[in-house]
ZAMARGU-4260 file (C-alpha; in steps of 0.2 Angstrom, whole numbers, plus 5000, padded with zeros to 4 digits):
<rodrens>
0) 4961/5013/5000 | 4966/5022/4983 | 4979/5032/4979 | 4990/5037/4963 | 5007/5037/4956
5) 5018/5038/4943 | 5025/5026/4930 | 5039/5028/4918 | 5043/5018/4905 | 5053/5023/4888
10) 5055/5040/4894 | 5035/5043/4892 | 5024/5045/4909 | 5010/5035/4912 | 4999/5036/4927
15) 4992/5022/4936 | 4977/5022/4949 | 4977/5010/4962 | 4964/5001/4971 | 4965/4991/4986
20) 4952/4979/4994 | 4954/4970/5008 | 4938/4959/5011 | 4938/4947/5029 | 4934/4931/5032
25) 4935/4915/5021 | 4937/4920/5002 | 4922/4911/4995 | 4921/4901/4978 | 4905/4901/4967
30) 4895/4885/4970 | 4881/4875/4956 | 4862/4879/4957 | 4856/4864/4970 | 4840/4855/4967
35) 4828/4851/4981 | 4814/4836/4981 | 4801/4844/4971 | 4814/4853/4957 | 4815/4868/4963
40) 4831/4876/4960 | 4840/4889/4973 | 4858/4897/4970 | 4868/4899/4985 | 4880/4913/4973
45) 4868/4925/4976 | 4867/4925/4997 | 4887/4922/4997 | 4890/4937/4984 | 4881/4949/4993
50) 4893/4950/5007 | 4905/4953/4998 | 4897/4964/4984 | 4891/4973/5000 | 4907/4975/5004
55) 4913/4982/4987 | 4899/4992/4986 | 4904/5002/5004 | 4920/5004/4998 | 4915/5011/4981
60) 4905/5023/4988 | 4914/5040/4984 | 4920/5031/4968 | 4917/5030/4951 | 4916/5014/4941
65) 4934/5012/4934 | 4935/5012/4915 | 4950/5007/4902 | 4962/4995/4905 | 4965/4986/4919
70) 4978/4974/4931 | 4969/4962/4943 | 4979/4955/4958 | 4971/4943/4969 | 4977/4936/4985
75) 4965/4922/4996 | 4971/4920/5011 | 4964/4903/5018 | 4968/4894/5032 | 4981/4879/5034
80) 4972/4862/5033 | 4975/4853/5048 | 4978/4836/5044 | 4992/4843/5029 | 5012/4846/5036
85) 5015/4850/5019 | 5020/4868/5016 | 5010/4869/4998 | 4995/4857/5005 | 4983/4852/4988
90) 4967/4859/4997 | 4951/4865/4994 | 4945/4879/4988 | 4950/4878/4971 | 4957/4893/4968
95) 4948/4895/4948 | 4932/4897/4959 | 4940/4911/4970 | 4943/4919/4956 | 4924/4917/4948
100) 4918/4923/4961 | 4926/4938/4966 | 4926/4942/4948 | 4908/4942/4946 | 4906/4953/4962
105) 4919/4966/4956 | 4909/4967/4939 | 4895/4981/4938 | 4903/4989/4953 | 4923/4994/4950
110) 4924/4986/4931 | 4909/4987/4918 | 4917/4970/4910 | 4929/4958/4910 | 4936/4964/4892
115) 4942/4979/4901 | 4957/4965/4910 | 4971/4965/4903 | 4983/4954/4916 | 4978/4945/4930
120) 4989/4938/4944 | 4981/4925/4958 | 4989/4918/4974 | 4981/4908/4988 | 4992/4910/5004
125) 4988/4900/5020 | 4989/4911/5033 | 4979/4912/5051 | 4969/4928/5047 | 4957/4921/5032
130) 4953/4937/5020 | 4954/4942/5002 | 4964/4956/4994 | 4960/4963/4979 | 4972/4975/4969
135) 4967/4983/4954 | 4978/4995/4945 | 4971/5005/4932 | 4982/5012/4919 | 4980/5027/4909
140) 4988/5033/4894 | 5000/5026/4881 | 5003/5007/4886 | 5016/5004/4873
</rodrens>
């Protein structure tokens, strides 16, 4: 989903692009290298980020990679634990890793690099449809 619209601020126009993914299932975090027996390391990042670069990359498509600065809003939808009544339950995932990961699967493919952020705004909602939604707003022009 992208679409544009105008923002006015001072009496100056600025536009702003927006960009909307909405990614199902459980938002995943980014996980350590694991050892075997013998040493030998694997890294389980790179077969859980390619769902969801996979994903990206489908959606990105007919688009090109987004340049100048840049508003990231992330929102991981998780499911309620069980065993917690509370209405904020202290559960994993943690959501710094949400974030890692999804950022390091947006990065080559919207962004070219984490400088180009400027704000970025994370939630993690427990809801009963587990998905990630990503909303990236790209401004152009003055930002003063």
């Amino acid at each position: 989903f992208s679409s544009s619209l105008i923002l006015k601020k001072t009496g100056s126009e600025r536009r702003s692009m927006i960009t909307k993914f909405v990614i199902p299932g459980n938002p995943l975090t980014r996980v350590r290298h694991k050892h075997d027996f013998n040493d030998k390391i694997w890294d389980d990042y790179k077969r859980e980020s390619f769902t969801i670069r996979r994903f990206i990359e489908d959606a990105m498509e007919d688009k090109n990679i987004l340049l100048g600065p840049l508003f990231l809003e992330f929102f991981f939808f998780v499911g309620r634990p069980r065993t917690s009544t509370s209405p904020y339950p202290i559960n994993k995932p943690p959501l710094h890793k949400m974030i890692h990961m999804y950022l390091a699967c947006l990065e080559g493919l919207v962004f070219n690099g984490y400088q180009q952020i400027f704000s970025l705004k994370a939630s993690k909602i427990y809801d009963g449809t587990p998905r990630a939604e990503i909303i990236i707003v790209k401004m152009e022009g003055n930002l003063e």
